[in-house]
Structures are given as C-alpha cells and as structure tokens.
N, C-alpha and C positions, 0 to 999 in steps of 0.2 A: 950281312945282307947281300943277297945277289944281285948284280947289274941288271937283271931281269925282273925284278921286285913291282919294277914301273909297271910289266908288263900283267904282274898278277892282281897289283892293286887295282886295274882299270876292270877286268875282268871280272873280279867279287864285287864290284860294284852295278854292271849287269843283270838285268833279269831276264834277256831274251833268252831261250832254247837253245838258241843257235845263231849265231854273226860271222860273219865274213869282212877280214880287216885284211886291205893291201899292206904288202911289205912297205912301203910308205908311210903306211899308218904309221905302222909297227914300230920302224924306226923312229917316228916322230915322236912316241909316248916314250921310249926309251934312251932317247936322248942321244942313239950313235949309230951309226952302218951296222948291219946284222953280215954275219962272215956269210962269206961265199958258197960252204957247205948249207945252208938255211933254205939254200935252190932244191938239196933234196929234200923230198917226201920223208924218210927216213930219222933227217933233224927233227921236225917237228912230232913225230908218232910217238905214242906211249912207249916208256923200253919196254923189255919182252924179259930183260934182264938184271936184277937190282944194279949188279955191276956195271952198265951201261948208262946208269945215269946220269943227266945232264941239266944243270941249272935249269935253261928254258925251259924246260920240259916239267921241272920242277915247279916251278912259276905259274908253272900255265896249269897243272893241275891244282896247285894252291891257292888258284883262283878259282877254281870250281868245275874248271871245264877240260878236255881232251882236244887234239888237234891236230889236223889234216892238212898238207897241202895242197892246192885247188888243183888240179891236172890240168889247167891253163897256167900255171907256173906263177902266178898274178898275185897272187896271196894265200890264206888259210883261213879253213875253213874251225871253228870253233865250236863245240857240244857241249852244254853243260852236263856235268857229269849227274847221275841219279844220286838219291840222296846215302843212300846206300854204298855207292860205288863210292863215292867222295868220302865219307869217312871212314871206308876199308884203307882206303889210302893215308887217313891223316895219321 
C-alpha cells in the first residue's frame, strides 16, 4: 500500500468535477510533510512516460482524478478523470 493511499481514498470518495485542496490539506489527510520537490508543477502532472511513475501520482489517479498545480504555488488543482479516461488507466 502506498503512503499516498490516504490521498486517493479521500478523492474516490468525492463527487465534485473539480477541487482545489492546499498543500496543508494535503499533508493533513496524509499524515506527513509532502517533499520539497511537490513545489513543482511537474510532481503533480500526469507522467508523459510509464517509466516515470510516481506513487502520488498513482494515487491520485486511483482516485479518479488528474492534477495540476495552482500557479500561485498554494495548492492543486484536481479533475476528475472522464469515465473513459479512468478506466484506460485502471
């Protein structure tokens, strides 16, 4: 189970479209400091490449959704994925 699990269980629980949770949140449903690279836009985006995978990221679409970070640096933005798109993925 990944440390990040916290972060997809709240998510699949979600019905909005679309949320926006501060890194505050974030840390707080996860139970620990998010590392210092999570400041990039980068951490959070979908990989581009299988090999580049990365738990959170894993997480977060296991929770149904994709995610952005805000360009005020403040948090991330969250999309649920189409239905479509989500189970290409699963």
């Amino acid at each position: 189970m990944s440390e990040y699990a916290p972060l997809s269980d709240y998510l699949s629980r979600q019905t909005a479209t679309e949320l926006i949770l501060t890194f505050d949140q974030i840390e707080e449903l996860l139970g620990f400091a998010l590392p210092r690279a999570a400041q990039r836009a980068s951490w959070w985006e979908k990989e581009r490449n299988p090999e580049n995978a990365r738990p959170q990221r894993d997480a977060i679409r296991d929770g149904g959704y994709e995610a952005t970070r805000l360009a005020d640096g403040r948090g991330v933005r969250f999309r649920r994925l189409s239905a479509g798109r989500y189970k290409s993925w699963v």
